[in-house]
Residue, then its C-alpha position, 0 to 999 in steps of 0.5 A: x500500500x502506498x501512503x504516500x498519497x494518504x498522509x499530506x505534510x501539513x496534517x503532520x503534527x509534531x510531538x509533544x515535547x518538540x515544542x519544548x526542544x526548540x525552545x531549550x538552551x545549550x550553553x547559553x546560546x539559543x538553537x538555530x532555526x533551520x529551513x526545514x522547521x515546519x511552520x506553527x499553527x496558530x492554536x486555540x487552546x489557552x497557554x498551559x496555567x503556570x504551575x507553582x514554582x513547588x509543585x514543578x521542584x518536588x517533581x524534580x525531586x522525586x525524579x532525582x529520588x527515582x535516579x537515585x534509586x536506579x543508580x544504586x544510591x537508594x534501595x529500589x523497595x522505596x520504590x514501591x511506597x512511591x506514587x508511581x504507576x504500576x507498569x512504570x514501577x516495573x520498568x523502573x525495577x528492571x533498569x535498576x538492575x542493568x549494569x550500564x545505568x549504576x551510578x546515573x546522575x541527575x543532570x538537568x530536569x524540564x517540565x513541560x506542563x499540559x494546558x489542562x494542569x492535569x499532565x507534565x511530560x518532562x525531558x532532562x539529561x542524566x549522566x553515567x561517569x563521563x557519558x550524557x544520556x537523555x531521558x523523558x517521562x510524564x507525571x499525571x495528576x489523579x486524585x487519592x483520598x480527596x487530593x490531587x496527587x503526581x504520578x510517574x506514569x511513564x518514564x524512559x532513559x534514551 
């Protein structure tokens, strides 16, 4: 089959966090615009409400709490009295057991968050001795016994 004639370039949204790349600093020098970047659509959606300056440190906490658990420098059951999702729980446990991620290190933390309040899809860099490793993951807002809670719900080291 041929898709080529099912899918036009301008009903291709990107992702996400692509957004959020774009507007990242390395070095202090801002990342050059190139000819190939598609041109923004004007959306309706209302800018995502600024979170507390709190809420977005404690997400950045647990995230180093997390790192801290799969590099080996926390004990991984406090994993389990974490508020993270059961099927991400579970990928966690298995990164902590591979060998190439002991000793992986926070190194920076960019939450995005999503215009309802309810989502924050974040990107950060980690690194492991002399080598720098990117990562992803989303937190979801659910309410627990009255209150709105973060979630990890997804998590990824690339």
């Amino acid at each position: 089959m041929n898709f080529a004639n099912t899918v036009t370039h301008e009903s291709l949204i990107p992702a996400s966090g692509f957004r959020l790349l774009h507007t990242l600093e390395v070095h202090n020098h801002p990342v050059p615009k190139t000819a190939h970047t598609a041109p923004r659509r004007a959306s309706s959606r209302k800018p995502a409400p600024p979170l507390p300056p709190e809420a977005l440190r404690d997400l950045g906490l647990f995230t180093q709490r997390v790192f801290d658990m799969v590099g080996g420098r926390r004990r991984i059951d406090g994993l389990r009295k974490m508020n993270v999702d059961a099927k991400t729980t579970s990928a966690l446990l298995t990164l902590s057991k591979a060998s190439h991620l002991k000793g992986v290190t926070l190194q920076s933390f960019h939450p995005s968050p999503a215009a309802s309040g309810a989502k924050v899809e974040f990107i950060g860099s980690c690194s492991i001795g002399s080598r720098v490793r990117a990562f992803t993951g989303t937190f979801t807002r659910r309410k627990e016994n009255g209150s709105p809670t973060w979630y990890l719900t997804a998590f990824r080291v690339i």
